[in-house]
SENU-723357 format. One record per residue: x, y, z of N, C-alpha, C, O in turn. Coordinates in Angstrom, 1 decimal. Example, Ala and Ser with C-alpha at 12.3 -4.5 7.8 and 13.67 -1.06 7.14 Angstrom:
[[13.2, -5.7, 7.8], [12.3, -4.5, 7.8], [13.2, -3.3, 7.8], [14.2, -3.3, 8.5]],
[[12.8, -2.2, 7.1], [13.7, -1.1, 7.1], [12.9, 0.0, 7.9], [13.4, 1.1, 8.0]],
end
This chain:
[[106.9, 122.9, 108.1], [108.2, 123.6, 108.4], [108.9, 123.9, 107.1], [108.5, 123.3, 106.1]],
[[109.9, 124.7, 107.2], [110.4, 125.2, 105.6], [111.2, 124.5, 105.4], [111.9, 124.2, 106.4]],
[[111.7, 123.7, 104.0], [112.2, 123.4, 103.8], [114.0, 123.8, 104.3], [114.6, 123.0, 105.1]],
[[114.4, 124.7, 103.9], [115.7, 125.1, 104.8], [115.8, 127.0, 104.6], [115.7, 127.6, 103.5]],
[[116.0, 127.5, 105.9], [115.9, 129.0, 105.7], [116.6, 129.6, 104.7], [117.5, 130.2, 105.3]],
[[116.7, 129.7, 104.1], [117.8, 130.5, 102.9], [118.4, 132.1, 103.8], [119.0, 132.8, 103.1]],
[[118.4, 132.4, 104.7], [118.8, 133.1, 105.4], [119.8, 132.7, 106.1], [120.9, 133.2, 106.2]],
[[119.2, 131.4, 106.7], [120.2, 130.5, 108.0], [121.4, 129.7, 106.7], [122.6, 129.8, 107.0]],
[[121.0, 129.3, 105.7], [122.3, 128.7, 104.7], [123.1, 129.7, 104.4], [124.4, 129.6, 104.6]],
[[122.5, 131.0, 103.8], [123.5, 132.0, 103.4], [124.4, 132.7, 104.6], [125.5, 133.3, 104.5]],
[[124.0, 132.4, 105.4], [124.7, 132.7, 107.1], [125.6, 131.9, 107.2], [126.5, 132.2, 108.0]],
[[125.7, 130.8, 106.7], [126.2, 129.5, 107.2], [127.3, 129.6, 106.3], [128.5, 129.5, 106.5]],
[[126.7, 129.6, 104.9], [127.8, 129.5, 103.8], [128.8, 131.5, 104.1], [130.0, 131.5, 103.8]],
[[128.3, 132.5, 104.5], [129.4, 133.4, 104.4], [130.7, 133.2, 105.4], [131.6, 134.0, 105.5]],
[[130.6, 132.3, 106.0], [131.9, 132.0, 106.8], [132.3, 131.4, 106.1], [133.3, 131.1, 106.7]],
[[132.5, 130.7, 104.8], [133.1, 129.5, 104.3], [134.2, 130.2, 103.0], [133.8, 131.1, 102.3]],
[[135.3, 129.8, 103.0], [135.7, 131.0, 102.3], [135.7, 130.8, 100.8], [135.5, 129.8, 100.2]],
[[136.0, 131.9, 100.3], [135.8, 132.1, 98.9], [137.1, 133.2, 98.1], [137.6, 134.2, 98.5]],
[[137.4, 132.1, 96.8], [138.1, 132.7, 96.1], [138.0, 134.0, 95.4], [137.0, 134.2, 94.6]],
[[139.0, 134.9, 95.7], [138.6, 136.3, 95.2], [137.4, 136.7, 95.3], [136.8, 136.4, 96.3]],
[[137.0, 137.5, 94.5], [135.3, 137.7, 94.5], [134.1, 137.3, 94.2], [133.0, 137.9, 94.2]],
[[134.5, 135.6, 93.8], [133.5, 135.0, 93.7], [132.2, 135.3, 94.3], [132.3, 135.8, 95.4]],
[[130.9, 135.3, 93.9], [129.7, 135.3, 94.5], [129.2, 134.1, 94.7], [129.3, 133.4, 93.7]],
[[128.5, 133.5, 95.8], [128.2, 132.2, 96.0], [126.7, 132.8, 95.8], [126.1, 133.8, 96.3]],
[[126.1, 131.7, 94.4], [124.8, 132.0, 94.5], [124.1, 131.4, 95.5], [124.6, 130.5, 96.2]],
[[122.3, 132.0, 95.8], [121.5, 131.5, 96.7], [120.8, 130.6, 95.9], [120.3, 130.7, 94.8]],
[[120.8, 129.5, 96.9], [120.4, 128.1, 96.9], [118.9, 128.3, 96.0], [118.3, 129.3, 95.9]],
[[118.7, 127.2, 95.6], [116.8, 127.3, 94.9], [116.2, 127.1, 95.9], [116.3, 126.5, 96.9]],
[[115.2, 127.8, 95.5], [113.9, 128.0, 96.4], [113.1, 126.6, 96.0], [112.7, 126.3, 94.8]],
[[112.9, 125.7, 97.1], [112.0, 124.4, 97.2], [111.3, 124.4, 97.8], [111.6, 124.9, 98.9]],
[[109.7, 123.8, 97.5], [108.5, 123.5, 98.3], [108.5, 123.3, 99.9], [109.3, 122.4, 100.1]],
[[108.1, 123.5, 100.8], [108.0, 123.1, 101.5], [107.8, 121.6, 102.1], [107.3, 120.9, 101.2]],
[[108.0, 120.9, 103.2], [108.4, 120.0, 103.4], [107.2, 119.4, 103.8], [106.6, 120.0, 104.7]],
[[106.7, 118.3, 103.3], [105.0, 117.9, 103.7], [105.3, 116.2, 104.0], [105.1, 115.6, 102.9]],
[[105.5, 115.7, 104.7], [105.1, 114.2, 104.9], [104.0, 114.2, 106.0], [104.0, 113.5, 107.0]],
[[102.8, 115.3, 105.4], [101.8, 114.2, 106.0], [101.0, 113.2, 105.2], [101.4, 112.8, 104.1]],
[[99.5, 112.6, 105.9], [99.1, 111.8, 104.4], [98.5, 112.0, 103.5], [97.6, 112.8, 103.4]],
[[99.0, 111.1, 102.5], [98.5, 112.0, 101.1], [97.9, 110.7, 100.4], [98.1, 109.6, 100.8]],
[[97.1, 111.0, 99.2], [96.4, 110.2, 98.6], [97.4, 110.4, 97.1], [97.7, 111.6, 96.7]],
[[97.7, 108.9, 96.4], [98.3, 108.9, 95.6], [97.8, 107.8, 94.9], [98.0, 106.7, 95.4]],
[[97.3, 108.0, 93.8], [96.5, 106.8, 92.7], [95.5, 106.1, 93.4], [94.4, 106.5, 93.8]],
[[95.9, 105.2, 93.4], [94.5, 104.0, 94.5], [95.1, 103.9, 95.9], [94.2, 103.5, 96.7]],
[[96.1, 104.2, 96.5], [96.5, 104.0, 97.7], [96.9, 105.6, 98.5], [97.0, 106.8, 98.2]],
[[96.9, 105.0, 99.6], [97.0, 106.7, 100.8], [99.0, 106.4, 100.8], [99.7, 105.6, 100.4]],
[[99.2, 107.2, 101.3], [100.8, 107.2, 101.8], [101.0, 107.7, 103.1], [101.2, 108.9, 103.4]],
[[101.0, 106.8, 104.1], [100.9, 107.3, 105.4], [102.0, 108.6, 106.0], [103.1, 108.9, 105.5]],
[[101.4, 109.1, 106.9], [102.2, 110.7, 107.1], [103.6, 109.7, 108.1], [103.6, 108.5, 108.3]],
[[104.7, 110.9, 108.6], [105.8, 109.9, 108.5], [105.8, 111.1, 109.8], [105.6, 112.2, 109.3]],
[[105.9, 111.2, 111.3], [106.2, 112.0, 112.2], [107.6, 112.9, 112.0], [108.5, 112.3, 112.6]],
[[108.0, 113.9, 111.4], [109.4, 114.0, 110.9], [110.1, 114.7, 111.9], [111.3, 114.9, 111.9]],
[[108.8, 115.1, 113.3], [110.4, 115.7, 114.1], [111.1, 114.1, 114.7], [112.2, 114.1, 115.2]],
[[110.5, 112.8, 114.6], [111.2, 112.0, 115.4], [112.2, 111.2, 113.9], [112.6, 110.1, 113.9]],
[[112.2, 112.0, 113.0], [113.8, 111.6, 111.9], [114.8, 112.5, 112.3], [114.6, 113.8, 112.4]],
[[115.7, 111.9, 112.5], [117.0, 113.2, 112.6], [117.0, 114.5, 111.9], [117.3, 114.9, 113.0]],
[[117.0, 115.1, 111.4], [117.3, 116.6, 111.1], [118.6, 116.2, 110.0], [118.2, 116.7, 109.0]],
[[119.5, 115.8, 109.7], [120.0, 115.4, 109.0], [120.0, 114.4, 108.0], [121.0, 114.1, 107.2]],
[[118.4, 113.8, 108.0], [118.2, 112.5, 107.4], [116.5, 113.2, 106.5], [116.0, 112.6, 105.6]],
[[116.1, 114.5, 107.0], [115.2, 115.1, 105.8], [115.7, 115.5, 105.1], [116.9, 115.7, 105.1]],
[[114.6, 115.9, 104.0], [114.9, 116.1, 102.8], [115.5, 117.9, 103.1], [114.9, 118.5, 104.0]],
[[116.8, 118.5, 102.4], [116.7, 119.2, 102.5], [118.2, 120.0, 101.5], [119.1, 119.2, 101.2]],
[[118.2, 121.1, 101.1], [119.4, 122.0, 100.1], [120.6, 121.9, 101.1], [120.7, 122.3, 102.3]],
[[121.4, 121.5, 100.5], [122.7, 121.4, 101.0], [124.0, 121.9, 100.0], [123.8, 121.6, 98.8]],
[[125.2, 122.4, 100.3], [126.2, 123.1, 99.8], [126.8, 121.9, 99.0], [127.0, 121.0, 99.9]],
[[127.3, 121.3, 97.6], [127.6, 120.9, 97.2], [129.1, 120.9, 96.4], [129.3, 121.7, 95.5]],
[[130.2, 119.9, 96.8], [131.3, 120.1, 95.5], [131.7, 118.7, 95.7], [131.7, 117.9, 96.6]],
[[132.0, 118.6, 94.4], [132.2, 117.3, 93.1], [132.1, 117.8, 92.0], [131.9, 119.0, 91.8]],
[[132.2, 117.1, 91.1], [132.5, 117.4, 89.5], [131.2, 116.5, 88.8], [130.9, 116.2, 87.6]],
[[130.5, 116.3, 90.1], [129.0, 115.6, 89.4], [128.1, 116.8, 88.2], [128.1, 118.0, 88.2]],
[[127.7, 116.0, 87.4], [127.1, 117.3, 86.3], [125.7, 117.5, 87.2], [125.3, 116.5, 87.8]],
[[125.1, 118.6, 87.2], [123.5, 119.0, 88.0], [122.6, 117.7, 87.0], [122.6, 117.4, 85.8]],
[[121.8, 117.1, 88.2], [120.9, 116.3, 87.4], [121.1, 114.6, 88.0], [120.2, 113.7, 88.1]],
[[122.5, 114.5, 88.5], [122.9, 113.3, 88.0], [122.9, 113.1, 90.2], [122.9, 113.9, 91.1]],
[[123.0, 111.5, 90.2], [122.3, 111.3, 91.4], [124.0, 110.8, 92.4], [124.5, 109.9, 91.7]],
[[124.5, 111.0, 93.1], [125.2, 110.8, 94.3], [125.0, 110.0, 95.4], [124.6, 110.8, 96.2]],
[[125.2, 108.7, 96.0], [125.1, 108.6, 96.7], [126.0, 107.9, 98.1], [126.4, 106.7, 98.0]],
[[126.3, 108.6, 99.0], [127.4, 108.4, 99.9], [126.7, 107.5, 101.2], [126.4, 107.9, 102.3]],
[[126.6, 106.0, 100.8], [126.4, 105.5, 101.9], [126.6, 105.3, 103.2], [125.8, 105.0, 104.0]],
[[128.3, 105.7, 103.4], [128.6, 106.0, 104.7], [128.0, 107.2, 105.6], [128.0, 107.2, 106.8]],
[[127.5, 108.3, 104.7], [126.1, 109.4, 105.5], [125.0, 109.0, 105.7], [124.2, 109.5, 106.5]],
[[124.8, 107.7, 104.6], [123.4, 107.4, 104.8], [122.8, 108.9, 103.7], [121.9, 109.7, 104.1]],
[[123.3, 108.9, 102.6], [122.7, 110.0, 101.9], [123.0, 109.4, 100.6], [123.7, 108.6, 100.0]],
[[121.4, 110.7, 100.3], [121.5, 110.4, 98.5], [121.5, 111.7, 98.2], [120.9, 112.5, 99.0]],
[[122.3, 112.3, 97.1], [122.1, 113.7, 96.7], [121.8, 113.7, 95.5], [122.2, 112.9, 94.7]],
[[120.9, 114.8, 95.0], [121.0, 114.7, 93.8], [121.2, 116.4, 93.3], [120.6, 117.4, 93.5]],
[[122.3, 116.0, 92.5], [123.3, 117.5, 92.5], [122.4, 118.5, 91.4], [122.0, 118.3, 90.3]],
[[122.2, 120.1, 92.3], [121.3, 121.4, 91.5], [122.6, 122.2, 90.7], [123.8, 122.0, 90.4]],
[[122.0, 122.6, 90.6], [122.6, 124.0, 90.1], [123.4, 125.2, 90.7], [123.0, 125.9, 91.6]],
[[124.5, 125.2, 90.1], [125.6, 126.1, 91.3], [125.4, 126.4, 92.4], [124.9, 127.2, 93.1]],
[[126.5, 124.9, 92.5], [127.2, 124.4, 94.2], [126.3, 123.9, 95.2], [126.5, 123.7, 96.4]],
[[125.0, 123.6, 94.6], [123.9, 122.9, 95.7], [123.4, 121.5, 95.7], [124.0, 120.8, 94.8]],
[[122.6, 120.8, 96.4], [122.3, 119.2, 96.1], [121.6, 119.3, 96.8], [121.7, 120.1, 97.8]],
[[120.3, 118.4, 96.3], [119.2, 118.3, 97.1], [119.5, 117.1, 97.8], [119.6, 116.2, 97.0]],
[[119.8, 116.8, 99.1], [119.9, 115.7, 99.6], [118.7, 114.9, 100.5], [118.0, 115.5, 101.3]],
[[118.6, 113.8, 100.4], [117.7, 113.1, 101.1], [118.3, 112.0, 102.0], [119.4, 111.6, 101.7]],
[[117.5, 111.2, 103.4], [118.3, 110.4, 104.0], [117.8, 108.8, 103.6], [116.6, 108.5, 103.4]],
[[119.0, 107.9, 103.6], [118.9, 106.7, 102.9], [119.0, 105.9, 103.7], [119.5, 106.4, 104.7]],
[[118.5, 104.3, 103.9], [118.8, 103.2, 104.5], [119.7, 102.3, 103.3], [119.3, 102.0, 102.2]],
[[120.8, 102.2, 103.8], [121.7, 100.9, 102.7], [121.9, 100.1, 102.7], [121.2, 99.8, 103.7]],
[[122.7, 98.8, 102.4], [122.9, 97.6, 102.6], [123.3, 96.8, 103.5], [124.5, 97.1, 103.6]],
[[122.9, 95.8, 104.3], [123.2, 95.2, 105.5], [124.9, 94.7, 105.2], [125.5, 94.6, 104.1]],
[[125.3, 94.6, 106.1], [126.9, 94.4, 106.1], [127.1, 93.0, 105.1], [126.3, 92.1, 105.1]],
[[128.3, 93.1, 104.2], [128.1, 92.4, 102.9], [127.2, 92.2, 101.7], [127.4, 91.3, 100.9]],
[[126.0, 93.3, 101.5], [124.9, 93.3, 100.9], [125.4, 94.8, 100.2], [124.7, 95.1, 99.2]],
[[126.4, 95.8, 100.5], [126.0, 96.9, 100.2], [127.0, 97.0, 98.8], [128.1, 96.6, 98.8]],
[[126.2, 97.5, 97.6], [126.8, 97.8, 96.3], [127.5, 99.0, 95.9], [126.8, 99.9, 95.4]],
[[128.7, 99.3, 95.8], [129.3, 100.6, 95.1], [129.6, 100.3, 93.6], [130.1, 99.2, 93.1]],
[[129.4, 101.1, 93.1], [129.8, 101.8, 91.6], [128.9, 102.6, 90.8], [127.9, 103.3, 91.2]],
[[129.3, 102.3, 89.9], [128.6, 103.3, 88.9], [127.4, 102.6, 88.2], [127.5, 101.4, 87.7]],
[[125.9, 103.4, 88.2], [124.8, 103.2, 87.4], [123.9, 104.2, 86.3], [124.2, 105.2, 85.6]],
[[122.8, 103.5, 86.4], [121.5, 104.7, 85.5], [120.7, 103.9, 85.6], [120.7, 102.8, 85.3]],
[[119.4, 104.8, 86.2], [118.4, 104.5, 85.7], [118.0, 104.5, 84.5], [118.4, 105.3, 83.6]],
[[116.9, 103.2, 84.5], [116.7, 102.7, 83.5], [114.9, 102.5, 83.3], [114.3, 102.3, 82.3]],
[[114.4, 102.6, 84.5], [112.9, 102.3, 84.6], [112.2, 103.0, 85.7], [113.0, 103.0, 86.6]],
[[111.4, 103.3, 86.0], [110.6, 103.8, 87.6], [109.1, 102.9, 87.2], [108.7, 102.4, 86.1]],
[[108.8, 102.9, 88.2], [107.4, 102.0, 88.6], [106.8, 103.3, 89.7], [107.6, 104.1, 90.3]],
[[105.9, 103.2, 89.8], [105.3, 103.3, 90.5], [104.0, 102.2, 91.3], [103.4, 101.2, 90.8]],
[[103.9, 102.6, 92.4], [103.5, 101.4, 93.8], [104.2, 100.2, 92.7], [103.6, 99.7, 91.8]],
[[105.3, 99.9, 93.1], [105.7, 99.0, 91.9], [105.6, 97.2, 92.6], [105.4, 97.1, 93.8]],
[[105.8, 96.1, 92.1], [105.4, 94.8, 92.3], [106.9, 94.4, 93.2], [107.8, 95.1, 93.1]],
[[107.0, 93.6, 93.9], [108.2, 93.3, 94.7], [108.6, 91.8, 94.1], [107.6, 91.0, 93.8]],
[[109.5, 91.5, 94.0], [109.5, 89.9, 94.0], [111.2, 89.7, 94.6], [112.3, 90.1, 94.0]],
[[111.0, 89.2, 95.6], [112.1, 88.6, 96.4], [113.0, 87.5, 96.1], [112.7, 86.4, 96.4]],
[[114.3, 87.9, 95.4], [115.0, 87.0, 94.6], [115.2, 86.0, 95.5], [114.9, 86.1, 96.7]],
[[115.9, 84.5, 94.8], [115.9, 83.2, 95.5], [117.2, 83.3, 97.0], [117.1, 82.6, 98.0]],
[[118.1, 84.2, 96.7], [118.9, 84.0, 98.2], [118.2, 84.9, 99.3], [118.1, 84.7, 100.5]],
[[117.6, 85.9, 98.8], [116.6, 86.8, 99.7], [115.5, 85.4, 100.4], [115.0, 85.8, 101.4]],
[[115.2, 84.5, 100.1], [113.9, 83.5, 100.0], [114.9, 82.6, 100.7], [114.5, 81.9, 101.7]],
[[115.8, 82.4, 100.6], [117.0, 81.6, 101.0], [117.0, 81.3, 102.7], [116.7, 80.4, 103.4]],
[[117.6, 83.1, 102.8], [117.9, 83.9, 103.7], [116.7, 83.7, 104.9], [116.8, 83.4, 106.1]],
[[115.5, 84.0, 104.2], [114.0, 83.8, 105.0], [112.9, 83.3, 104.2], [112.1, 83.8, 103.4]],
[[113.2, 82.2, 104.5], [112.1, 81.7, 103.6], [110.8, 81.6, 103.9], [110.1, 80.7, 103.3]],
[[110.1, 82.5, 105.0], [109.1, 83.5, 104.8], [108.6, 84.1, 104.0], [107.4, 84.1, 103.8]],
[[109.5, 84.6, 103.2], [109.5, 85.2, 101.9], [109.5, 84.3, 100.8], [110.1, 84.7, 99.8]],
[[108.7, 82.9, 100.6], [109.0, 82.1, 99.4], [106.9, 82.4, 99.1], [106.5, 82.0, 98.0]],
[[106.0, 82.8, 99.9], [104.5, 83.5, 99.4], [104.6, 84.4, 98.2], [103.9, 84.3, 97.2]],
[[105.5, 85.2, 98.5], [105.9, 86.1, 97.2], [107.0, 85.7, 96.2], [107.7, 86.5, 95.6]],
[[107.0, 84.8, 96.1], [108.1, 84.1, 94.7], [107.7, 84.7, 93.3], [108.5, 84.8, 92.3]],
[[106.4, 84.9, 93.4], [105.5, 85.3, 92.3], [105.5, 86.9, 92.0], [105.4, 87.5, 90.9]],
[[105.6, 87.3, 93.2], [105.4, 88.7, 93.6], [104.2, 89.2, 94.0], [103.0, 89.1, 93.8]],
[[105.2, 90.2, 95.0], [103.9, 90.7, 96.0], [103.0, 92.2, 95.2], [103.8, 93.1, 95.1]],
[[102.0, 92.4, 94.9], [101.3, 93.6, 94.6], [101.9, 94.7, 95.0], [102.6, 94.6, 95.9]],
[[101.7, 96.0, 94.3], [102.6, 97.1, 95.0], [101.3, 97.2, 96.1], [100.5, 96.3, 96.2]],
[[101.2, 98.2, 97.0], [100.8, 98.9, 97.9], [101.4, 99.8, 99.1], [102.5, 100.3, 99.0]],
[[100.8, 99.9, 100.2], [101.2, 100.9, 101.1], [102.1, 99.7, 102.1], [102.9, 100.2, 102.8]],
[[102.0, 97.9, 102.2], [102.6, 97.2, 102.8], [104.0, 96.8, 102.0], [105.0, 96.3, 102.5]],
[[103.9, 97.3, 100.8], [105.1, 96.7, 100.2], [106.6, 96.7, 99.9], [107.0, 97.7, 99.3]],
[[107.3, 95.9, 100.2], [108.9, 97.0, 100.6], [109.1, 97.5, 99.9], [110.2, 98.1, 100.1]],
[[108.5, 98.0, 98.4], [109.4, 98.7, 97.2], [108.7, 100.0, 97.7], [109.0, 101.0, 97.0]],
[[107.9, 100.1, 98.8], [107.3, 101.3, 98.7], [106.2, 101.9, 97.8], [105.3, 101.3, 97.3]],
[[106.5, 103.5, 97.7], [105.6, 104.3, 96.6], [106.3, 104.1, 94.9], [105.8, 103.9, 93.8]],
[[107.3, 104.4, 95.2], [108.1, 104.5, 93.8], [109.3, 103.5, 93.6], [109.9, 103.3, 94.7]],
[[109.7, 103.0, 92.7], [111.1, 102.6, 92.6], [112.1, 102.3, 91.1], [111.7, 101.7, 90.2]],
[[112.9, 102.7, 91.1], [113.7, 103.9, 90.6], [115.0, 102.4, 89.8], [115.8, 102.1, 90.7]],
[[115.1, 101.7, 88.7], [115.6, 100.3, 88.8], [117.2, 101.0, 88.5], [117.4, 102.2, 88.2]],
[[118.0, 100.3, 88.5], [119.2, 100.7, 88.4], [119.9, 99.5, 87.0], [119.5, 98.3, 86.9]],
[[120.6, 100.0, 86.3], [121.5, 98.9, 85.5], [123.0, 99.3, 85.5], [123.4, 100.2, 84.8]],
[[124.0, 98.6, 86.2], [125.3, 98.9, 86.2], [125.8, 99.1, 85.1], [125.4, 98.4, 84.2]],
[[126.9, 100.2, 84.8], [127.5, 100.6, 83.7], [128.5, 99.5, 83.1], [128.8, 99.3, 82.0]],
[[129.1, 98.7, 84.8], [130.4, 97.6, 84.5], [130.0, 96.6, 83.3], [130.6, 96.1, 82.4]],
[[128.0, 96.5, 83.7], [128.1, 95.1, 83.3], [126.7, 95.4, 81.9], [126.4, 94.7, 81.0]],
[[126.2, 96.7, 82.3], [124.8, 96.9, 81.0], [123.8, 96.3, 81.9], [122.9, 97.1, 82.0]],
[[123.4, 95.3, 82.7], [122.2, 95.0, 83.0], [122.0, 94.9, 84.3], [122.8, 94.7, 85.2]],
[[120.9, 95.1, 84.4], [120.0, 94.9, 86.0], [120.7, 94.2, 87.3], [120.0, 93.2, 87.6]],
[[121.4, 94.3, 87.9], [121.9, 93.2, 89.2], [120.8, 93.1, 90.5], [121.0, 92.3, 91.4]],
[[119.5, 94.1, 90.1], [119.2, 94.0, 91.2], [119.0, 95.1, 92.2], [118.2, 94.9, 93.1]],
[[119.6, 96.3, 92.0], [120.0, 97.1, 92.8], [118.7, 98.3, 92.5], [118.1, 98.4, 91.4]],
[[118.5, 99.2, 93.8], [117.1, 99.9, 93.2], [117.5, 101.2, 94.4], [118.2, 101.1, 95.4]],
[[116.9, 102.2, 94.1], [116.6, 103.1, 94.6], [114.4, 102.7, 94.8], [113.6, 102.4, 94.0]],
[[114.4, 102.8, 96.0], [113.0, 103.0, 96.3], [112.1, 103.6, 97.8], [112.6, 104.3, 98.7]],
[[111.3, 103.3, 97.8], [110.4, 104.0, 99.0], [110.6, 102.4, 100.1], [111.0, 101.3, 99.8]],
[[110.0, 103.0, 101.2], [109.3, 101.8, 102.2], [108.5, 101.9, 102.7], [108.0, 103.1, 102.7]],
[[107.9, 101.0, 103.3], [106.8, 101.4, 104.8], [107.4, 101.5, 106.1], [106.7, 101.7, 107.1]],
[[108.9, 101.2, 106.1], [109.8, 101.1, 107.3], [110.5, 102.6, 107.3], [111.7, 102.5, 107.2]],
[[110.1, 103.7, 107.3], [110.3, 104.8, 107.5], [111.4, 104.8, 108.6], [112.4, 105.6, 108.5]],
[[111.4, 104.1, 109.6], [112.3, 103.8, 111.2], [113.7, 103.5, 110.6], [114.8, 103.8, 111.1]],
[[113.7, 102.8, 109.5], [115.5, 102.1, 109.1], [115.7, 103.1, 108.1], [116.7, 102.7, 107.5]],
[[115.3, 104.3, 107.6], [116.5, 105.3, 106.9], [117.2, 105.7, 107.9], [116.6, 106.2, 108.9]],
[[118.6, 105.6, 107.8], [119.8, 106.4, 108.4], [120.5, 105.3, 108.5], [121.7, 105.5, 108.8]],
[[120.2, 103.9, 108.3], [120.7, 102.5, 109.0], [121.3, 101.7, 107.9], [120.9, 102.0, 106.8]],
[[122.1, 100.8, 108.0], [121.8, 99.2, 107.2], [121.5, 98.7, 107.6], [122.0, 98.1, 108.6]],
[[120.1, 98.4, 106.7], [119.0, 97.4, 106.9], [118.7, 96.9, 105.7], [117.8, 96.0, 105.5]],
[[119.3, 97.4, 104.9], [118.4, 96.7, 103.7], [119.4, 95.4, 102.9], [120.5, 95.0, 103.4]],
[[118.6, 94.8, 101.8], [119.2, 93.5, 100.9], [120.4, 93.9, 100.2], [121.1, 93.0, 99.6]],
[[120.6, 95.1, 100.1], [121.2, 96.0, 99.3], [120.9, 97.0, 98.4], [121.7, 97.8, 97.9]],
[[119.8, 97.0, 98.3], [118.8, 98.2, 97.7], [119.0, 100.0, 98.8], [119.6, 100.2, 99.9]],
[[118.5, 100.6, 98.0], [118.8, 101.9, 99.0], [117.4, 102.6, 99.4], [116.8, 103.1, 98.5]],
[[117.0, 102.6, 100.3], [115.5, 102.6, 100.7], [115.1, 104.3, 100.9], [116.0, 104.9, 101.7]],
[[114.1, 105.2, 100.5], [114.1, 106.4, 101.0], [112.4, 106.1, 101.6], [111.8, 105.1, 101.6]],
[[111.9, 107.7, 102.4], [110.8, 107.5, 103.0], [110.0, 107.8, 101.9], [110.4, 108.6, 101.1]],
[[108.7, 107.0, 101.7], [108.2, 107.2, 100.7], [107.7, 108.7, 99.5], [107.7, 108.9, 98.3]],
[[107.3, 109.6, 100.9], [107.0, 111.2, 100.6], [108.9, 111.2, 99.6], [108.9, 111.1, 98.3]],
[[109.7, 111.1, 100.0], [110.9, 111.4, 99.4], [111.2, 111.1, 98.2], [111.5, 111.9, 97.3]],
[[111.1, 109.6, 98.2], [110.8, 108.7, 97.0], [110.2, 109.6, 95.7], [110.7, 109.8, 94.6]],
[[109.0, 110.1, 96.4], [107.9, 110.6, 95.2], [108.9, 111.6, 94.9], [109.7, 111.3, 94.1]],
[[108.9, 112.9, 95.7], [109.6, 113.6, 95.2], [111.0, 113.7, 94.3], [111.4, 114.7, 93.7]],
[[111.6, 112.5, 94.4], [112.8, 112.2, 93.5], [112.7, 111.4, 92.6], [113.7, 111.2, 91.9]],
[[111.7, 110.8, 92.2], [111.0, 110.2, 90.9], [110.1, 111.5, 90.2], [109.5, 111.3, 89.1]],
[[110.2, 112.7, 90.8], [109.1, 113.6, 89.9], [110.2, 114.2, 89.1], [110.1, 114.6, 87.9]],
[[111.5, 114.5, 90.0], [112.8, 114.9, 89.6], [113.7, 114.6, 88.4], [114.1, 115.4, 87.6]],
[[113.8, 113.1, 88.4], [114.9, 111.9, 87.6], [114.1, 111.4, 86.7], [112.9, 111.4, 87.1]],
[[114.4, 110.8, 85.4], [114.2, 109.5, 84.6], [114.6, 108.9, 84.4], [115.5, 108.8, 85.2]],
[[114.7, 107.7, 83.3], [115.3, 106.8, 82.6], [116.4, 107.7, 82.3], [116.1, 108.9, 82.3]],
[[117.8, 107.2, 82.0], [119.0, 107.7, 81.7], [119.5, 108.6, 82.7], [119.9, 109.5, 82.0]],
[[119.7, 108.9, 83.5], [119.7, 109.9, 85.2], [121.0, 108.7, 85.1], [120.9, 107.6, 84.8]],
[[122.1, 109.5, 85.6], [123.5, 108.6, 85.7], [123.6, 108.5, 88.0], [123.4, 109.4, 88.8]],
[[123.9, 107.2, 88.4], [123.6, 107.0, 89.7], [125.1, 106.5, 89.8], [125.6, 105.5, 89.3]],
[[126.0, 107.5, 90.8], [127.0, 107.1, 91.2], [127.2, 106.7, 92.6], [127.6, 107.6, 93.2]],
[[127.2, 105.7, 93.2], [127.5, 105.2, 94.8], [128.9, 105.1, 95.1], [129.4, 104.2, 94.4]],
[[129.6, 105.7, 95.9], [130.6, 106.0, 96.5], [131.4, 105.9, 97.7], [132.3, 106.6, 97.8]],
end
């Protein structure tokens, strides 16, 4: 299915009003929308059924205002969204799972690292919490079972300069984006993931909101 009709947005956006004669440019033209499965390095990435995700929680071009510079990543946990802001008045938004009640992080970051199928290791109050989780103290292998998912994206706070912990990454729990479910990390579906690691790098400024 297409990513979003550029006909149905420019329809949507000419009710919206506009100063003087401003021209509202048309949105970028993006790939179509594919989460079926796909083979990526040594591992498959299972297909994700997307009519049973909300329609608000795919990936998709959405009308954008803030004073974010294009490039730089947005994320409004109370939508359960991550944006990451285009080029005149647009953002590519994707749908997020965030932090379980008392686990969720606001402020300001940057990436600083991406992994790919990256290694998991379950800090000591996570092991605490379920100590289920004390097999992987060492850390668990990336793969298609592993919570970091396909990609993951490390974050370092601006307050403090280093790593707290906090990650942008993929899952295999495709079912908990839109939710808080997570340790505090912000989870996307893995097809998503990829696509927003092909996007961002190291230095990419991450504001949560």
């Amino acid at each position: 299915m297409p990513l979003l009709s550029r006909r149905a947005l420019l329809a949507g956006l000419a009710t919206l009003p506009v100063a003087g004669c401003v021209m509202v440019a048309p949105p970028p033209e993006l790939p179509v929308l594919d989460y079926a499965t796909r083979a990526d390095g040594r591992f498959t990435v299972p297909a994700v059924p997307i009519e049973e995700v909300p329609e608000g929680l795919r990936r998709q071009v959405v009308p954008w205002e803030g004073d974010h510079a294009p490039g730089q990543i947005v994320i409004l946990p109370d939508q359960r969204a991550l944006h990451l802001v285009l080029e005149n008045g647009y953002a590519l938004r994707y749908g997020v799972s965030v932090g379980r009640e008392g686990l969720l992080w606001r402020g300001e970051a940057e990436i600083y690292r991406t992994a790919r199928w990256p290694t998991w290791t379950p800090t000591p109050s996570m092991i605490e919490r379920d100590p289920s989780l004390e097999q992987w103290a060492e850390g668990q292998p990336g793969g298609p079972r592993n919570p970091l998912g396909a990609r993951a994206l490390y974050l370092r706070t601006v307050a403090s300069g280093h790593d707290e912990g906090i990650r942008i990454h993929g899952t295999p729990s495709w079912r908990s984006i839109g939710r808080a479910a997570s340790s505090g990390c912000f989870r996307m579906i893995n097809h998503d993931v990829i696509d927003l690691a092909e996007r961002v790098g190291p230095g990419t400024r991450v504001s949560v909101l």
